[in-house]
mmCIF file of the C-alpha atoms, coordinates in Angstrom:
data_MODEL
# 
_entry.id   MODEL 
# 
loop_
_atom_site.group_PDB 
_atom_site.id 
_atom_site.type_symbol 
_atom_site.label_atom_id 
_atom_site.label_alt_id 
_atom_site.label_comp_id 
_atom_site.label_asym_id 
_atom_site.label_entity_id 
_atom_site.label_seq_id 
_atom_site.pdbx_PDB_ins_code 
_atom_site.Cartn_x 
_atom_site.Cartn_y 
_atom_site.Cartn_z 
_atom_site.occupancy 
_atom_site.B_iso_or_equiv 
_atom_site.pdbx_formal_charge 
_atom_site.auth_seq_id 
_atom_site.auth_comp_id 
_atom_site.auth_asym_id 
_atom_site.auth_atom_id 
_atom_site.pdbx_PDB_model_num 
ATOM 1  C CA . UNK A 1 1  ? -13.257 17.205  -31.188 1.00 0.00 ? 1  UNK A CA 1 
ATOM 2  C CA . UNK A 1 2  ? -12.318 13.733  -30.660 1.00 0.00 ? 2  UNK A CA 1 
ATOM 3  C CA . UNK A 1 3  ? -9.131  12.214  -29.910 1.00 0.00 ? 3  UNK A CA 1 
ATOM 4  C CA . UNK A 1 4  ? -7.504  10.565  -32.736 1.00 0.00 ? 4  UNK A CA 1 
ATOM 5  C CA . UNK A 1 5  ? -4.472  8.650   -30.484 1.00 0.00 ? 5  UNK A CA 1 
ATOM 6  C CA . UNK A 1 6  ? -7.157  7.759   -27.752 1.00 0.00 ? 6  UNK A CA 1 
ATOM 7  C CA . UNK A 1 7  ? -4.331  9.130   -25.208 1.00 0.00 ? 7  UNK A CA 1 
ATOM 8  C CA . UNK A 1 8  ? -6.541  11.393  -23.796 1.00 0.00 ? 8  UNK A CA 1 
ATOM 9  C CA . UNK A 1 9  ? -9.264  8.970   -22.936 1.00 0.00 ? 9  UNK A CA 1 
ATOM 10 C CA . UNK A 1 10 ? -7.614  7.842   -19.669 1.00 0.00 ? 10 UNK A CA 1 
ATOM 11 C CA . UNK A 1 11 ? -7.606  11.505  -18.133 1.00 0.00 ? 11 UNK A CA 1 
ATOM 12 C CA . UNK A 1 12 ? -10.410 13.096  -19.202 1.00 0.00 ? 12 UNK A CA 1 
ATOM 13 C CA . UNK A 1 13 ? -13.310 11.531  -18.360 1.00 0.00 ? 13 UNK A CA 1 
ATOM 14 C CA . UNK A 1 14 ? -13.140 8.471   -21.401 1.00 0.00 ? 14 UNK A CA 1 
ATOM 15 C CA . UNK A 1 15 ? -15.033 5.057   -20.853 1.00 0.00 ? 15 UNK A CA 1 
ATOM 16 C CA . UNK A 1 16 ? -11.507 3.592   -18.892 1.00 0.00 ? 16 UNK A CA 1 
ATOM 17 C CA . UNK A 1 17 ? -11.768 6.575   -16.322 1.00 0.00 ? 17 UNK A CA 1 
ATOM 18 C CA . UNK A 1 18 ? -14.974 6.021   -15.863 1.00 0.00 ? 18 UNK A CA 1 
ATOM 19 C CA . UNK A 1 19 ? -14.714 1.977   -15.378 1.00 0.00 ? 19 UNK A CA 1 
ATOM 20 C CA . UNK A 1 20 ? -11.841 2.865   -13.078 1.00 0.00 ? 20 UNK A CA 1 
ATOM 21 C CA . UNK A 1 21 ? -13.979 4.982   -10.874 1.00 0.00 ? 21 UNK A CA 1 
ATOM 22 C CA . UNK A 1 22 ? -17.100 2.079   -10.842 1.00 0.00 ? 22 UNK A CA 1 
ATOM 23 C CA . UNK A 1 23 ? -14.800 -0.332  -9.626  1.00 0.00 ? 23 UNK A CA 1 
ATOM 24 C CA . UNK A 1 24 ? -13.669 1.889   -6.379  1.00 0.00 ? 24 UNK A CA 1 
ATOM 25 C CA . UNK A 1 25 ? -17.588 2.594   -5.780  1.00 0.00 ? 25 UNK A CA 1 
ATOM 26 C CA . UNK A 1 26 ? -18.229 -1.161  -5.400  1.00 0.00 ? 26 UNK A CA 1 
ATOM 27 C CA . UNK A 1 27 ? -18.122 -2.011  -1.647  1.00 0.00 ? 27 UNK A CA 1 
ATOM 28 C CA . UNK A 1 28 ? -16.411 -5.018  -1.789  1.00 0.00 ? 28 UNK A CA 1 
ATOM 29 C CA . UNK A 1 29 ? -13.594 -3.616  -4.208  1.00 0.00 ? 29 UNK A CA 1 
ATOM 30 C CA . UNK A 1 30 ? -13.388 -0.450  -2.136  1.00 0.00 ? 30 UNK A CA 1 
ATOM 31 C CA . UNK A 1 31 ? -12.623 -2.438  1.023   1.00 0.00 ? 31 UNK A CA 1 
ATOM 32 C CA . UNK A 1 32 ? -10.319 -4.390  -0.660  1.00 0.00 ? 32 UNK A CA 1 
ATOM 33 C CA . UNK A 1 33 ? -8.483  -1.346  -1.589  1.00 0.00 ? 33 UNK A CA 1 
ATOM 34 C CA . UNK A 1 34 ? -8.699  -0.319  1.712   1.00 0.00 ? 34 UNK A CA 1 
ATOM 35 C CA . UNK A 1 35 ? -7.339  -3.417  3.623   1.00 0.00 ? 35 UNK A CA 1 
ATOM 36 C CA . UNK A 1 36 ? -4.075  -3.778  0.957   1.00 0.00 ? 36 UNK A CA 1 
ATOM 37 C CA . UNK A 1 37 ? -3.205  -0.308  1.668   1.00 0.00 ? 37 UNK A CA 1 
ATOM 38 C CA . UNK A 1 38 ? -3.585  -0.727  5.599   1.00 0.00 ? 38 UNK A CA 1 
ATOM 39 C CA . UNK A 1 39 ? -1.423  -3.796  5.427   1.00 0.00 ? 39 UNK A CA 1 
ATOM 40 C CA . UNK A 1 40 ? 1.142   -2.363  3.089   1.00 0.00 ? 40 UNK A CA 1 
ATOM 41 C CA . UNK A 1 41 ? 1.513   0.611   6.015   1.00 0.00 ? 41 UNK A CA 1 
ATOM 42 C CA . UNK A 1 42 ? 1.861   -2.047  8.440   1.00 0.00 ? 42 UNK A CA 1 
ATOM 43 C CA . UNK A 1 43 ? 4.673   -3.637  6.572   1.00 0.00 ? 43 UNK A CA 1 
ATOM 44 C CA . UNK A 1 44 ? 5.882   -0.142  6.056   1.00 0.00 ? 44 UNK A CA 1 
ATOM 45 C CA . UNK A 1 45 ? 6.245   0.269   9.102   1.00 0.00 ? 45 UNK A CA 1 
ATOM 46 C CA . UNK A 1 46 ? 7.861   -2.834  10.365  1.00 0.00 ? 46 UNK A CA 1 
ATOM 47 C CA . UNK A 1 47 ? 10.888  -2.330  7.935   1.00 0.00 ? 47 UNK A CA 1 
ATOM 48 C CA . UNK A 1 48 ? 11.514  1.426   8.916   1.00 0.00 ? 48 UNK A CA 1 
ATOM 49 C CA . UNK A 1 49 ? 11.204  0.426   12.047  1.00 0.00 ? 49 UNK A CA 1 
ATOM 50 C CA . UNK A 1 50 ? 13.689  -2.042  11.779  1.00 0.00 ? 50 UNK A CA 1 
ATOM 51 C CA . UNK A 1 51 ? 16.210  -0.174  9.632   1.00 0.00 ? 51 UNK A CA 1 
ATOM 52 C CA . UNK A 1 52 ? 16.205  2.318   12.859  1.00 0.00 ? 52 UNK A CA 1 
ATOM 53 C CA . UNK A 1 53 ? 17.016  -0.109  15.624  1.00 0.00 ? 53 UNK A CA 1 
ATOM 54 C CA . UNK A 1 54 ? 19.473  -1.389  13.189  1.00 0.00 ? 54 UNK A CA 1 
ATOM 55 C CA . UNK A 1 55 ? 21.212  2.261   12.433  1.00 0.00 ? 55 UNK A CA 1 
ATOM 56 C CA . UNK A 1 56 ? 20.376  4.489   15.940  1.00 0.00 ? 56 UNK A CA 1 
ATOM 57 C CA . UNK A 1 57 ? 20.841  1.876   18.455  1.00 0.00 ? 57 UNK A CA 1 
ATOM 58 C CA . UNK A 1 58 ? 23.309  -0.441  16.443  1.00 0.00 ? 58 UNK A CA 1 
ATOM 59 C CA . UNK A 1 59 ? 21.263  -3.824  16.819  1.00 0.00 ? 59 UNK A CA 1 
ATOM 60 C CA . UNK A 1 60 ? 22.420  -6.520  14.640  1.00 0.00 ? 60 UNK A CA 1 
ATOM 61 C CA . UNK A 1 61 ? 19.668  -8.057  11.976  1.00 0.00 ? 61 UNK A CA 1 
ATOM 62 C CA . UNK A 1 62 ? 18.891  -10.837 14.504  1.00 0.00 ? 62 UNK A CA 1 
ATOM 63 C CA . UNK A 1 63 ? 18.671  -8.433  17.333  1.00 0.00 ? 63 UNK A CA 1 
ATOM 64 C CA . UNK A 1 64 ? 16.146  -6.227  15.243  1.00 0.00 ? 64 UNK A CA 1 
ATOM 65 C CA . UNK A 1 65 ? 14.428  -9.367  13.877  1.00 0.00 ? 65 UNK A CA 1 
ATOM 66 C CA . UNK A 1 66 ? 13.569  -11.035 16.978  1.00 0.00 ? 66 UNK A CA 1 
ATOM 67 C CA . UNK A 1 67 ? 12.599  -7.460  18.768  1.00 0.00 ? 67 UNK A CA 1 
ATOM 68 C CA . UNK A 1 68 ? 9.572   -7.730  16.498  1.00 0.00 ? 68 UNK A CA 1 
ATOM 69 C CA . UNK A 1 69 ? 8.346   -11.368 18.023  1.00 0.00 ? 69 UNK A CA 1 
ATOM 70 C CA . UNK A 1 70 ? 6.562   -9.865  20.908  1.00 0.00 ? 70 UNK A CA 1 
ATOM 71 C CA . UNK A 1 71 ? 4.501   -7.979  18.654  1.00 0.00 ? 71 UNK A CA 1 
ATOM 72 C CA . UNK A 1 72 ? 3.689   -10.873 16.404  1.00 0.00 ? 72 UNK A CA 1 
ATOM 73 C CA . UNK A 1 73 ? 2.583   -13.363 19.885  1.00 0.00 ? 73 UNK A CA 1 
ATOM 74 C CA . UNK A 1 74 ? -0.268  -10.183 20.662  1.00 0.00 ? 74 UNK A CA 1 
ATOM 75 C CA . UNK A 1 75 ? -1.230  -9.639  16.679  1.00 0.00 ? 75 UNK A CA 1 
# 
C-alpha cells in the first residue's frame, strides 16, 4: 500500500532515506561529517570547560578566557 501524504517516505526506506544514506557513504562527505562533529566537541568542550573555572574556582570571564591561551600557542 502506498503512502498517500508521502510522510512515511522519510522513515521507511523512501527515495530521501535512501539519498540520505548515499551521501554519508561518499568518502569525502563522510569525513566531512566526521571533522564538523570533532570540532563541534572541541568547542564543546572549551565552553564547559570554561563555565567550570568560572563557577568551581570563581575565575572572572577574563581569568577563564585567557587560561585558554596556552592551549591555543601549542594547537
Amino acid at each position: 500500500m502506498r503512502d498517500p501524504s508521502g510522510a512515511l517516505g522519510r522513515w521507511s526506506g523512501g527515495p530521501r532515506g535512501r539519498r540520505a544514506a548515499a551521501a554519508v557513504r561518499r568518502p569525502e562527505r563522510s569525513g566531512a561529517y566526521v571533522t564538523r562533529m570533532l570540532s563541534m566537541g572541541a568547542m564543546m568542550g572549551f565552553f564547559f570547560t570554561a563555565q567550570f573555572v568560572q563557577s568551581v574556582h570563581h575565575w572572572t570571564p577574563l581569568q577563564a578566557g585567557l587560561s585558554f591561551l596556552p592551549m591555543r600557542a601549542y594547537g
